[in-house]
Backbone as CSV, one residue per row, in Angstrom:
resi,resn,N_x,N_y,N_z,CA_x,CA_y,CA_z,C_x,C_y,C_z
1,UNK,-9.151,-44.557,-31.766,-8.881,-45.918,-32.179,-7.477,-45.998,-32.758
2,UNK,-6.724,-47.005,-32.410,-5.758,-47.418,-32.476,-5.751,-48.229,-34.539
3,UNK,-4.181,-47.872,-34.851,-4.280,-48.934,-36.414,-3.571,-49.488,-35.594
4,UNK,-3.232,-50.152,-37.342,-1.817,-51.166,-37.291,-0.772,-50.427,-37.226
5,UNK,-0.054,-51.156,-36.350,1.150,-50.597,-35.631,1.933,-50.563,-36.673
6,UNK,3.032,-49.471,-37.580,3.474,-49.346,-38.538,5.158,-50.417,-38.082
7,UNK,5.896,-51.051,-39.231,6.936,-51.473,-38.987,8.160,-50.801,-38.004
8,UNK,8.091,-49.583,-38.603,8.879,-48.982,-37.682,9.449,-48.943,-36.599
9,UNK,8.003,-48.848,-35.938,8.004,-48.839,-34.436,7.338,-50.114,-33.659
10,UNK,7.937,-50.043,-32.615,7.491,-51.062,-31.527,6.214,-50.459,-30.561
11,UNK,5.534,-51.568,-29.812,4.623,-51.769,-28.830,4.825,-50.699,-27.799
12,UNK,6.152,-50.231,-27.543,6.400,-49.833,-26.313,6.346,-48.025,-26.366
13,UNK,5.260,-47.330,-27.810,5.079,-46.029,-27.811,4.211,-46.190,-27.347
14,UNK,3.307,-47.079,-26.793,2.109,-46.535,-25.971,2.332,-46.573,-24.869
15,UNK,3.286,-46.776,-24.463,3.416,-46.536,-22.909,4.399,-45.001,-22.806
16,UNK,3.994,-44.288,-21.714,4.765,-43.201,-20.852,6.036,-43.382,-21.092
17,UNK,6.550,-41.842,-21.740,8.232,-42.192,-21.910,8.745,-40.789,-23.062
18,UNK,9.858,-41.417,-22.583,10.628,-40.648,-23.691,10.683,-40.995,-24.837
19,UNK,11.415,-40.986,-26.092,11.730,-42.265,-27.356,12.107,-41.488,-28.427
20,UNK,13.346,-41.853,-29.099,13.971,-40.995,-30.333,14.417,-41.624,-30.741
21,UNK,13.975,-41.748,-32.904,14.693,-42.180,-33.680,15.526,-41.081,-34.287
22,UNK,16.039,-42.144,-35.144,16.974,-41.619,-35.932,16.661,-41.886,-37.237
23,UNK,16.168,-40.564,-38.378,15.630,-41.280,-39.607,17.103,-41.649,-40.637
24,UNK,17.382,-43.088,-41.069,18.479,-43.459,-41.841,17.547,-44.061,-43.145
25,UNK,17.667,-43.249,-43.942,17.129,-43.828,-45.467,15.626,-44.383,-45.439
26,UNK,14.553,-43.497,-44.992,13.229,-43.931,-45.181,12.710,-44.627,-44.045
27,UNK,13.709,-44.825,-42.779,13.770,-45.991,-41.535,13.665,-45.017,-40.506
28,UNK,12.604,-45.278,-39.431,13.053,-44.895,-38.075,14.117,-45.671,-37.281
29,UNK,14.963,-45.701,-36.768,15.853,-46.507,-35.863,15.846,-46.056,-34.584
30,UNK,15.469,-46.598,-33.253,15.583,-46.208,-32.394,16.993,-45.975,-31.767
31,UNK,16.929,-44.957,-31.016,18.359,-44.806,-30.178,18.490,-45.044,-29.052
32,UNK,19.438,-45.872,-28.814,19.402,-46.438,-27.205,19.374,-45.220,-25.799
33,UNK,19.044,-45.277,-24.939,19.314,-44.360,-23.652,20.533,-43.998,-23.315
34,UNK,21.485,-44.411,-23.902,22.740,-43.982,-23.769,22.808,-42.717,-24.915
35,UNK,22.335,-42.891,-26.090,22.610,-41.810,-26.888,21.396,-40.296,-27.463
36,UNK,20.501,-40.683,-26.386,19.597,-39.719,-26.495,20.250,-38.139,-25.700
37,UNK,20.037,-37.222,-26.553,20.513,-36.301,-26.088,21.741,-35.696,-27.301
38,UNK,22.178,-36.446,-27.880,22.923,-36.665,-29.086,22.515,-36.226,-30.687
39,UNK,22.770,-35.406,-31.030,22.177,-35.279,-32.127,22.974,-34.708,-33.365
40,UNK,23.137,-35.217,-34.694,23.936,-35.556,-36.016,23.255,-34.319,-36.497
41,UNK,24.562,-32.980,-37.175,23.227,-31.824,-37.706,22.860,-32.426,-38.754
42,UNK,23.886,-33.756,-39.564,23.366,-34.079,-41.227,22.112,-34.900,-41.438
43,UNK,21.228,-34.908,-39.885,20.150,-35.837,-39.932,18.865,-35.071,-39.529
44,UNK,18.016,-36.255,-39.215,16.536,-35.770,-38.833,15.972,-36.738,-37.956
45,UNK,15.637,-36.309,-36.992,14.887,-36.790,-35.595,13.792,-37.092,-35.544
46,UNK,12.833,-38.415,-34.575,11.604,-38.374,-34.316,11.631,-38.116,-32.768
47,UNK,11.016,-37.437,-32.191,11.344,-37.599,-30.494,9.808,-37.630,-30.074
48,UNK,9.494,-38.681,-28.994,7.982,-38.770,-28.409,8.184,-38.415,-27.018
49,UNK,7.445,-37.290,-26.864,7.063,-37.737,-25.531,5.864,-38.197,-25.105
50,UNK,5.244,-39.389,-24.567,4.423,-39.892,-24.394,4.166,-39.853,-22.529
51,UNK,2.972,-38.691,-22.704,2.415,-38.506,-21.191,1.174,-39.359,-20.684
52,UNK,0.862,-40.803,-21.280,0.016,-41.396,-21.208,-1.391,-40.320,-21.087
53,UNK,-2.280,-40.487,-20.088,-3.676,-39.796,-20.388,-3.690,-38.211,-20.495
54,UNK,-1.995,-37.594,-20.686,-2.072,-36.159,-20.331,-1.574,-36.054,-21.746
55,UNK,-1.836,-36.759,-22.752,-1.135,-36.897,-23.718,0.038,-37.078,-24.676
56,UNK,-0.135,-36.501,-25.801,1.773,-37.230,-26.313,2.058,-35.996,-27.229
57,UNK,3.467,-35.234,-27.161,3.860,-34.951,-28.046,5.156,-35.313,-28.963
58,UNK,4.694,-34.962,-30.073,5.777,-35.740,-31.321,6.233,-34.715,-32.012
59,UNK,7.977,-34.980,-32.325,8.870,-33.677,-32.068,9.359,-34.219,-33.457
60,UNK,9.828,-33.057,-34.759,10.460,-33.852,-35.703,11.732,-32.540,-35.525
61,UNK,12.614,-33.012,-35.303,14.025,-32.394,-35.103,14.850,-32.899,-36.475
62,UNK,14.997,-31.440,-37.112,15.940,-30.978,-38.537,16.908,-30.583,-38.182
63,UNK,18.222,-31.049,-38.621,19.368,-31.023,-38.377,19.773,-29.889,-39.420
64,UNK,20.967,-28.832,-39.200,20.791,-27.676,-40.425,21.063,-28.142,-41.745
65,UNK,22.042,-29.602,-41.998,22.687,-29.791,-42.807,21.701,-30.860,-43.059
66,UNK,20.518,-31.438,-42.732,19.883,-32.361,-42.718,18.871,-32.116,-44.888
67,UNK,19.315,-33.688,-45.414,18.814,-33.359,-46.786,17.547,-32.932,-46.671
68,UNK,16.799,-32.428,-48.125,15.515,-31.935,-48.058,14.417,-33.922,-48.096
69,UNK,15.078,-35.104,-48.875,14.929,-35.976,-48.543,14.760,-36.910,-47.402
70,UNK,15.373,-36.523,-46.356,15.579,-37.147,-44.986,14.074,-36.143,-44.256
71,UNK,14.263,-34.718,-44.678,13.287,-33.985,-43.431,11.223,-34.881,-44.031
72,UNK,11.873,-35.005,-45.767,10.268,-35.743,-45.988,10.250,-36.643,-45.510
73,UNK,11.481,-37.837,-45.526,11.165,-39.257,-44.996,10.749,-38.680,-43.924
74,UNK,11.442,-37.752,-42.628,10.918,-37.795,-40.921,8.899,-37.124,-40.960
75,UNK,9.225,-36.895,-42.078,7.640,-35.994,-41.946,6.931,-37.138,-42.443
76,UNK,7.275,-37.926,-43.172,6.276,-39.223,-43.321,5.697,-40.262,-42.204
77,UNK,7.265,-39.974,-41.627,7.171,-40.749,-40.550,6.496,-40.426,-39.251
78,UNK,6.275,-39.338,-38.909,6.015,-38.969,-38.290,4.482,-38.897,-38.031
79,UNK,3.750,-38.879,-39.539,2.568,-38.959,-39.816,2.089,-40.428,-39.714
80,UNK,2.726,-41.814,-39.841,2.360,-43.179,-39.593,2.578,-43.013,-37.981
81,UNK,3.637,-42.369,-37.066,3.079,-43.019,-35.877,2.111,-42.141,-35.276
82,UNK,2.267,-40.986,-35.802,0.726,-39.709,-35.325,-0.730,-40.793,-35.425
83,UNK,-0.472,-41.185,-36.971,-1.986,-42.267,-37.600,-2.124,-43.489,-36.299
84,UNK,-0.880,-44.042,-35.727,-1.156,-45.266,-35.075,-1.676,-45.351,-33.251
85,UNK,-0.939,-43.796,-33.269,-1.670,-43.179,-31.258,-2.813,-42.433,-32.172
86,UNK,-3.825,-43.084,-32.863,-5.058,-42.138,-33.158,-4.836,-40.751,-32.971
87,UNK,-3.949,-40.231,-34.014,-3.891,-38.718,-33.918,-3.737,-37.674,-32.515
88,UNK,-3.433,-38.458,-31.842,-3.542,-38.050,-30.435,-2.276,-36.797,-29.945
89,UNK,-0.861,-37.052,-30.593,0.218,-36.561,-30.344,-0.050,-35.123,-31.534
90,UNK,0.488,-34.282,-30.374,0.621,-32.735,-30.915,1.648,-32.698,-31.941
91,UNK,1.775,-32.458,-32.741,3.579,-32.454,-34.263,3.794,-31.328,-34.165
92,UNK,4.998,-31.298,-33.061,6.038,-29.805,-33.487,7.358,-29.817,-34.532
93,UNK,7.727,-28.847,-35.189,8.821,-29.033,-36.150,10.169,-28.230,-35.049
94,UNK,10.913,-29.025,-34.967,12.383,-28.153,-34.165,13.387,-28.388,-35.327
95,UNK,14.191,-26.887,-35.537,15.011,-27.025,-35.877,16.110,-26.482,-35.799
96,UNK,17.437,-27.230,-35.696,18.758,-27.264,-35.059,19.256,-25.511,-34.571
97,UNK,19.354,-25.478,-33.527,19.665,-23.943,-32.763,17.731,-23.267,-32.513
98,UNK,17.043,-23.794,-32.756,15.884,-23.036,-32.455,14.863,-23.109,-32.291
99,UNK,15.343,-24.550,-31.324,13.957,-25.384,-30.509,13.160,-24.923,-29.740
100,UNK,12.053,-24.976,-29.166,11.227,-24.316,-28.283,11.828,-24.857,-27.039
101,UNK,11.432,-24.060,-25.830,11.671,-24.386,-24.248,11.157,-25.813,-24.027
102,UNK,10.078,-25.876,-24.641,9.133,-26.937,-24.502,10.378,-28.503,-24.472
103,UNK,10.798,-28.419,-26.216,11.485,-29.426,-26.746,12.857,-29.578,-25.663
104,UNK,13.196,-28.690,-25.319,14.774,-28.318,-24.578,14.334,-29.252,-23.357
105,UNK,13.131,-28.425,-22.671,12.944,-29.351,-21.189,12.814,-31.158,-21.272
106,UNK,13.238,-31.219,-22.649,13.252,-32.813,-22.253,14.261,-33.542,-22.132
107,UNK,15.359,-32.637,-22.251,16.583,-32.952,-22.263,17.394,-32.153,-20.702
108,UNK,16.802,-32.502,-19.838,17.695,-31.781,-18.728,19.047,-31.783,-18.625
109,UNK,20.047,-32.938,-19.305,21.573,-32.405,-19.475,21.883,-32.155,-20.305
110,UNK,20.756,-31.557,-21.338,21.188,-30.021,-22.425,21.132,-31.390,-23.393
111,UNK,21.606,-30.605,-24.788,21.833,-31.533,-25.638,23.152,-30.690,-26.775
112,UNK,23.365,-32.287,-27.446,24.983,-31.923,-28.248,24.873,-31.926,-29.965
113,UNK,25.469,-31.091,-30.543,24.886,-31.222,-31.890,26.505,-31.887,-32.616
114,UNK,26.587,-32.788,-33.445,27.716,-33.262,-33.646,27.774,-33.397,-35.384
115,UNK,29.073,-32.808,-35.556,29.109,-32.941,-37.371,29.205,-34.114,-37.822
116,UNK,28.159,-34.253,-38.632,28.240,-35.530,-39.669,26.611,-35.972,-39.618
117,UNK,26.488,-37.221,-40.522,25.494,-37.850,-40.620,25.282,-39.227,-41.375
118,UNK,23.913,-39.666,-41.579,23.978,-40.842,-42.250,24.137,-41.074,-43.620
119,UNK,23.756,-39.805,-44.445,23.657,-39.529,-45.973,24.950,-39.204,-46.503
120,UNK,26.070,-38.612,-45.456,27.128,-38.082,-45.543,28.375,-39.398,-45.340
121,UNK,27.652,-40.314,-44.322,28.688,-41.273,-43.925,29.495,-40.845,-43.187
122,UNK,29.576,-39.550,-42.496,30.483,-39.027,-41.692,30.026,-39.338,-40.772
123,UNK,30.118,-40.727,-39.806,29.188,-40.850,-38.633,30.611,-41.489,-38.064
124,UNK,31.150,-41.603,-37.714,32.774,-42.702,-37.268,32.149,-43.328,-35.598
125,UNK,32.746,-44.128,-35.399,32.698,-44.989,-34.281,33.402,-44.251,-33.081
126,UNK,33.405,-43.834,-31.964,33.906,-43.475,-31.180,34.599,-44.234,-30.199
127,UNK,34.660,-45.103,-30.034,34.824,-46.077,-29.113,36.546,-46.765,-29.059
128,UNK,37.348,-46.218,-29.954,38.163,-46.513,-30.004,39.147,-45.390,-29.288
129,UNK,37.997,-44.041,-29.352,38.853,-42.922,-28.691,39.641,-42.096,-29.657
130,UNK,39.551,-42.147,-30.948,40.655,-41.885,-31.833,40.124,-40.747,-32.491
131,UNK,38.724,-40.636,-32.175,37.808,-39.150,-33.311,37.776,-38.069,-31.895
132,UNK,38.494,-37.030,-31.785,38.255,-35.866,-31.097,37.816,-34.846,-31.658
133,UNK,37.073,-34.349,-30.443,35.852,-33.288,-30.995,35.880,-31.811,-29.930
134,UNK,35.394,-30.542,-30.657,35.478,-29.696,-29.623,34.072,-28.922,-29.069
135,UNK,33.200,-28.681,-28.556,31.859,-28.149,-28.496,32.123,-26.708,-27.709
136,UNK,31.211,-26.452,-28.853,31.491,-24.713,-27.887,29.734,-24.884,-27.269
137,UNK,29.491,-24.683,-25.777,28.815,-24.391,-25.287,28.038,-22.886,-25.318
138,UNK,27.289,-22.917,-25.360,26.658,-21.499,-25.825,24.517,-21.273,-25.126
139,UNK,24.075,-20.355,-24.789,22.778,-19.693,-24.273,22.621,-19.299,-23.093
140,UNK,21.854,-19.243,-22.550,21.154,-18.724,-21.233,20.540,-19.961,-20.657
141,UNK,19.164,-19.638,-20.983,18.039,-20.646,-20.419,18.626,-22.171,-20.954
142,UNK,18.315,-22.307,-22.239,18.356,-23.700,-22.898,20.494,-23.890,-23.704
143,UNK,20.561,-24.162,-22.953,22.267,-24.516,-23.225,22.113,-25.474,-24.528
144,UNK,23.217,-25.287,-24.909,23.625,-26.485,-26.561,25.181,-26.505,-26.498
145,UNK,25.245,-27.420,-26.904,26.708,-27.685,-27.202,26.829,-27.840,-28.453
146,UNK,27.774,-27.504,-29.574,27.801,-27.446,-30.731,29.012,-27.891,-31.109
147,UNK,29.630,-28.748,-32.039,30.560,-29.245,-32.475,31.536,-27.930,-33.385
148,UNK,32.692,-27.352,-33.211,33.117,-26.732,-33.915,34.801,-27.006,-34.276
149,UNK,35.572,-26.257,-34.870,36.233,-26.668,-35.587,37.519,-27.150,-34.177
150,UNK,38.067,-28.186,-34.623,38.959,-28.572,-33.216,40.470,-27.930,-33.397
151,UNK,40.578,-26.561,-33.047,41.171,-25.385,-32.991,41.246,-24.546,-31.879
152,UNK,42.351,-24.013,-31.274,42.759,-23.069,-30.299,42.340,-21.776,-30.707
153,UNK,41.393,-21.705,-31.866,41.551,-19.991,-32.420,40.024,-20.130,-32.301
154,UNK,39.248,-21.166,-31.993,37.904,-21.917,-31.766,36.820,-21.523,-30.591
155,UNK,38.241,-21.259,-30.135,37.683,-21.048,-28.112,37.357,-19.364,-27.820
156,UNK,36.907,-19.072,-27.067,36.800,-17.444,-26.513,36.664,-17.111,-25.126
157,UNK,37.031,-16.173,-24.321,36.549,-15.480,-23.123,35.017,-15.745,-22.326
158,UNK,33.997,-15.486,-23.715,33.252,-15.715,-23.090,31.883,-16.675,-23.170
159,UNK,32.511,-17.895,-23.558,31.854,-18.865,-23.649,32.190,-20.229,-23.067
160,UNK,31.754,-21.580,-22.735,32.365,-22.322,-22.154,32.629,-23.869,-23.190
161,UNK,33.673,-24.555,-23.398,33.803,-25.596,-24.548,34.186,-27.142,-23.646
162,UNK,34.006,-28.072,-24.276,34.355,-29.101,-24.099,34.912,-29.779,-25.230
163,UNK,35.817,-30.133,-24.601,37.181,-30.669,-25.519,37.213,-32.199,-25.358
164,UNK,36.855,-32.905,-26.412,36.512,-34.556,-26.324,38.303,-35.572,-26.712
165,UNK,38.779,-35.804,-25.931,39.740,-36.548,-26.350,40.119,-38.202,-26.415
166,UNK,38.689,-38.426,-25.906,38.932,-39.984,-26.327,38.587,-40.384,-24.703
167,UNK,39.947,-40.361,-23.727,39.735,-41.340,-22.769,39.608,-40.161,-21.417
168,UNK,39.862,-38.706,-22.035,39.481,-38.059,-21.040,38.732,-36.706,-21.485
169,UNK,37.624,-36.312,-21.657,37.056,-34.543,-21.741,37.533,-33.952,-20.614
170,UNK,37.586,-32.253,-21.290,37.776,-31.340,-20.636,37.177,-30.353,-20.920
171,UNK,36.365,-30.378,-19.714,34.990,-29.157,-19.341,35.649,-27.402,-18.979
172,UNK,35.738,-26.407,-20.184,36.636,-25.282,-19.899,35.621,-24.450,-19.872
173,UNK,35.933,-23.455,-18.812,35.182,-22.426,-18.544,36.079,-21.098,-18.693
174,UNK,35.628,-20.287,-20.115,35.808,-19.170,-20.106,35.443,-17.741,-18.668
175,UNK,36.390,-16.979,-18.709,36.629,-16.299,-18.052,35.291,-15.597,-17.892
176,UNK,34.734,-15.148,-19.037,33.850,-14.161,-18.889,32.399,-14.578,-19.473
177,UNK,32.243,-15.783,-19.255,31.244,-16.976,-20.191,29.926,-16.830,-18.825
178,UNK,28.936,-16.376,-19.150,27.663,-16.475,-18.280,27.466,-17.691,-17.336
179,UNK,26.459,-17.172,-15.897,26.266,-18.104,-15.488,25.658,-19.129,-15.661
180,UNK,24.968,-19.813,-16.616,23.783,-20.347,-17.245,24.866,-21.242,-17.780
181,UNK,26.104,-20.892,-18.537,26.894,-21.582,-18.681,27.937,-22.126,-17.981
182,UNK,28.257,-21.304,-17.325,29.176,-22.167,-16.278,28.206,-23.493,-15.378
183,UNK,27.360,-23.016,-15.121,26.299,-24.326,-14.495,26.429,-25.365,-15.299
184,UNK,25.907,-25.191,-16.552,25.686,-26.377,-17.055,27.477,-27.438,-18.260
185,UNK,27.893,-26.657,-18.019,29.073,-26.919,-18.850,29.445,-28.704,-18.677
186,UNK,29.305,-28.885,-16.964,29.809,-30.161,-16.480,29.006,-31.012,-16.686
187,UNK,27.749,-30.616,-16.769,26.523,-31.672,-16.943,26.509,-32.144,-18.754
188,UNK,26.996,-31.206,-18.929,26.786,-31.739,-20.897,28.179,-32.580,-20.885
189,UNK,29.741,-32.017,-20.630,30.441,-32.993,-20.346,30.012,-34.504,-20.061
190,UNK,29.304,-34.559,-19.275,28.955,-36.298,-18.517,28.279,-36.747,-19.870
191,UNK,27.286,-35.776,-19.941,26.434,-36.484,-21.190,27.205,-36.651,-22.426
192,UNK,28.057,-35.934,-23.213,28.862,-36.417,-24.337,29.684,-37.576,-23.681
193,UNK,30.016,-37.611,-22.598,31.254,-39.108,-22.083,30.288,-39.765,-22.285
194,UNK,28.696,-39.741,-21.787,28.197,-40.993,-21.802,27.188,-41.687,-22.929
195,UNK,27.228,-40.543,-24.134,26.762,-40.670,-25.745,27.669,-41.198,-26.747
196,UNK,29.100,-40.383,-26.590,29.992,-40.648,-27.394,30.972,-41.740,-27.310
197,UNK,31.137,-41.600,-25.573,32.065,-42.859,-25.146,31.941,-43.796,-24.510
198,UNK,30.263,-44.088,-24.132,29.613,-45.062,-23.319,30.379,-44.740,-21.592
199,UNK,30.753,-43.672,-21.363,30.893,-43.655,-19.771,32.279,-44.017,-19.206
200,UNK,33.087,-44.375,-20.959,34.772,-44.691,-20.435,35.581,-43.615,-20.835
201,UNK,35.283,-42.862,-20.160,36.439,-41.495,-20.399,36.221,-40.615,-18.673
202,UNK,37.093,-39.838,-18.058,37.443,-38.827,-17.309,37.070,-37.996,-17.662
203,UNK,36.238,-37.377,-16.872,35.761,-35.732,-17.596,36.753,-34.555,-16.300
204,UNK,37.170,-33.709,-16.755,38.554,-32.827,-15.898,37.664,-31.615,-15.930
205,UNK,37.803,-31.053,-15.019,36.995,-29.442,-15.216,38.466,-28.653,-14.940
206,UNK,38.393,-27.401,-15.594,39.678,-26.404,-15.843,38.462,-25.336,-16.475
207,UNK,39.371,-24.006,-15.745,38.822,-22.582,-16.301,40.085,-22.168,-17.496
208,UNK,39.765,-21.471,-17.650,40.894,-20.504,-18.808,42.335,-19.814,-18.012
209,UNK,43.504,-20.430,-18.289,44.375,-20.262,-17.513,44.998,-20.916,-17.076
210,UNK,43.942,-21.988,-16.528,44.645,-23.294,-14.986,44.061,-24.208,-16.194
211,UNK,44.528,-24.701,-17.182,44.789,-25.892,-17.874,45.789,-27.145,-16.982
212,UNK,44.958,-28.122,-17.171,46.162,-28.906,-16.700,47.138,-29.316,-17.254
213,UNK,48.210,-29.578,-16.718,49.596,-29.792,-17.649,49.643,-30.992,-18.495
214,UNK,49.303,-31.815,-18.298,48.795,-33.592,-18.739,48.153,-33.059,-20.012
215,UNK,47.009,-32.129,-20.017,46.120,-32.294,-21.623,47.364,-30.767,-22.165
216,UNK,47.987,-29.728,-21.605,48.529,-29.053,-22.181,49.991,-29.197,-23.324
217,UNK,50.049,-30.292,-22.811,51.406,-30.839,-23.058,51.074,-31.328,-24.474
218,UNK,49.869,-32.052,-24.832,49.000,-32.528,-26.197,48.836,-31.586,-26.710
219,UNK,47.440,-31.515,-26.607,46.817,-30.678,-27.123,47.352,-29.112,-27.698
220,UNK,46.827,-28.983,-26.503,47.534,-27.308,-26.172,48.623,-26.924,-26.910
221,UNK,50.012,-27.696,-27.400,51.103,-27.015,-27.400,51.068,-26.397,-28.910
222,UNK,49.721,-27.115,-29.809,49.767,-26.940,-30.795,48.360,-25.985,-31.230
223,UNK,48.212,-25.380,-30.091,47.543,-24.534,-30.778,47.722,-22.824,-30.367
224,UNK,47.031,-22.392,-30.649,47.589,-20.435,-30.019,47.083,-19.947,-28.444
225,UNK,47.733,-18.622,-28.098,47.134,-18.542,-27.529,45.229,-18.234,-27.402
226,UNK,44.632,-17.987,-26.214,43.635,-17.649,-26.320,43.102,-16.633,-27.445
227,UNK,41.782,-16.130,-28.107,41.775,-15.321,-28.605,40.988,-14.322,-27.832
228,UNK,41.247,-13.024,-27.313,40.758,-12.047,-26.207,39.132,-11.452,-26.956
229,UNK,38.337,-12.459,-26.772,37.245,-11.835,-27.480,36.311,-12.640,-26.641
230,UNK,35.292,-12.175,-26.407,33.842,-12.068,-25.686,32.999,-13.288,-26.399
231,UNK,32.420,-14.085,-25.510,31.091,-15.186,-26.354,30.444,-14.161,-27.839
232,UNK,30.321,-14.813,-28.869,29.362,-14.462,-29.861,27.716,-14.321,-29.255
């Protein structure tokens, strides 16, 4: 048996689907389809998957930097919409770098972990193109992209990064960076153009070496060379 549908959420968790909030101060907020896949480490996640009669599971995703306040609000929350699908949805806890396969496969173009949050206020608007970001790509099976420091001393041999510059990314593939990563490097590219910048940016693919001259001339001139060291 079904309750009352908590404020939170809308009509449309009982139907088949995907669906992820974002907990901001005691609030679920949903996130549009453009930014699923996206994820703030200073926050905390609700994610449904709703398999209609094959059932539902309900994902609470902890961000590392996420307060001990925010992970109770998502655990509260999580428990009103568990109460409103009649207990029906399985509650897994994921947290940031050490999600299950399970949680990963719902994200087939990987997912991006990005510094800042809502408690922090470090959340900036992207859309102007003016906040650049660098992700070091990193695993085997379940790929992540991780926000790290936007630095030439940042990058390595054997891992693969994407370099966010506003109106164009650049998808780099280390020399000696696994295949698991080289596969997926371009596909998380699309997905940060189409989280961070709604789909108005160029994504460039370049290995280590064959930089193009256009982003080298920026970027590049100000930072070092490579550093000759192997993926962590």
């Amino acid at each position: 048996a079904y309750l009352k549908l908590p404020p939170q959420f809308g009509p449309e968790v009982l139907n088949p689907g995907l669906r992820v909030w974002r907990v901001e101060k005691m609030k679920a907020v949903p996130l549009d389809a453009s930014e699923v896949g996206a994820f703030y480490n200073g926050d905390s996640y609700l994610v449904l998957q709703n398999r209609g009669e094959q059932g539902a599971d309900l994902h609470m995703w902890i961000g590392e930097k996420s307060s001990r306040d925010e992970q109770v609000a998502c655990a509260m929350l999580a428990t009103q919409l568990d109460n409103f699908l009649g207990g029906d949805p399985v509650q897994h806890r994921q947290v940031q770098g050490f999600e299950s396969p399970e949680f990963m496969e719902l994200f087939p173009r990987g997912v991006s972990y990005k510094e800042g949050g809502v408690e922090s206020g470090f959340r900036q608007s992207q859309d102007s193109g003016t906040v650049q970001r660098l992700y070091q790509i990193k695993g085997k099976r379940n790929i992540r992209a991780k926000e790290v420091e936007l630095s030439w001393s940042s990058f390595n041999k054997g891992d693969c990064f994407i370099l966010d510059l506003g109106e164009t990314i650049l998808s780099w593939t280390g020399s000696q960076a696994n295949i698991f990563e080289k596969q997926k490097v371009r596909e998380i590219a699309s997905l940060i153009r189409d989280t961070d910048r709604h789909g108005k940016a160029r994504v460039v693919d370049t290995s280590e070496g064959e930089e193009p001259e256009e982003i080298s001339r920026g970027f590049y001139d100000s930072m070092l060379v490579v550093v000759d060291r192997g993926g962590e």
